[in-house]
Each structure stands twice: as C-alpha cells, then as structure tokens.
C-alpha positions in Angstrom: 91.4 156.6 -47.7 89.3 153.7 -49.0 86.4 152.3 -47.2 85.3 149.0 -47.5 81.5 149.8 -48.5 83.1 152.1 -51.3 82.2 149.1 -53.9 78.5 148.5 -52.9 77.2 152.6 -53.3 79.2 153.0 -56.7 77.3 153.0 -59.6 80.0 152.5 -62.5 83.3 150.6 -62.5 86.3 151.0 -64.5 87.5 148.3 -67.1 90.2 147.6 -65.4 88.1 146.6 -62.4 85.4 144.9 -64.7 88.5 142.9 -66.2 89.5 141.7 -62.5 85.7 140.8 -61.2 85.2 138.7 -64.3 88.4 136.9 -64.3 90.0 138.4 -68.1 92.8 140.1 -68.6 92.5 144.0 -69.3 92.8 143.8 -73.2 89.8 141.2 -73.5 87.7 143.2 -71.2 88.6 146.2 -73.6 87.9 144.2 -76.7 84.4 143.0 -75.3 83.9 146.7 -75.0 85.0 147.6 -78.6 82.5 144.5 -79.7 79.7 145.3 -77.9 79.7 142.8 -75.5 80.4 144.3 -72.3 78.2 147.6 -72.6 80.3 150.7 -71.5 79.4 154.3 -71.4 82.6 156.9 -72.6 82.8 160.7 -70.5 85.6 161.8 -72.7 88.7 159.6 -73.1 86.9 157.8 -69.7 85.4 154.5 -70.2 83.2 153.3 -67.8 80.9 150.2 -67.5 77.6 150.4 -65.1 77.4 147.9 -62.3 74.3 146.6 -63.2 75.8 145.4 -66.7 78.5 143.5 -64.4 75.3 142.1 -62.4 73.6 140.7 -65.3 76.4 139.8 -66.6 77.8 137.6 -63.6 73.7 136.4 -63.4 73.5 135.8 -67.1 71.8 132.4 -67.9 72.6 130.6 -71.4 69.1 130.8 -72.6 69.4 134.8 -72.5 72.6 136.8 -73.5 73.4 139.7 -70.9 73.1 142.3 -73.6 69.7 141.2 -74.5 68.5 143.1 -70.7 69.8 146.0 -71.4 69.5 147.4 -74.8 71.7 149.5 -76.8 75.4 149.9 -77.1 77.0 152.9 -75.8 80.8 152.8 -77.5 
C-alpha cells in the first residue's frame, strides 16, 4: 500500500526514479552515475542516489556545479 507522504520521509531514491524527477531517460541517469555526475551510493548490485543530491541538484545555480556541495564520488 503506498502512501502519499512515502516520498517526503525517504532518504534515497532509485535511478529509475531520479531519471523521472529530472526529466532523462533511465540510461542517461545511469550514465551520469557511471561519470560522476549524479553521486550514487551502491549496497551490492543496488544503486541508490541520496535525496539531498536530487535537491541540490534541482537547486543547482550555474555559478556552482551540484557536485561541488557534496564531495566525493561514491561509484
């Protein structure tokens, strides 16, 4: 059963679901991964990307690059 406030206490989101908030297509969203550019955390064979990297991402100005806020790359 899915509740509508699921969203707003998660902390991670999938790629897939990353892909759809940012308007890409799954294989760009998994190549901005592979790059670097979206930041993504693995469990296993799980990819995952933290919400706040969407945030500043979405809130990203052109005079500072999203991955400049939060550094280090996971994959």
């Amino acid at each position: 059963m899915s509740n509508s406030n699921e969203h707003t206490h998660r902390s991670t989101y999938t790629v897939e679901e990353v892909a759809h908030i940012l308007g890409i297509s799954r294989t760009t969203a998994y190549e901005c991964v592979r790059r670097g550019d979206i930041q993504a955390r693995r469990f296993g064979r799980r990819v995952v990307v933290p919400t706040i990297v969407v945030d500043r991402l979405l809130h990203a100005t052109d005079d500072r690059r999203p991955d400049d806020a939060m550094p280090g790359r996971e994959i």
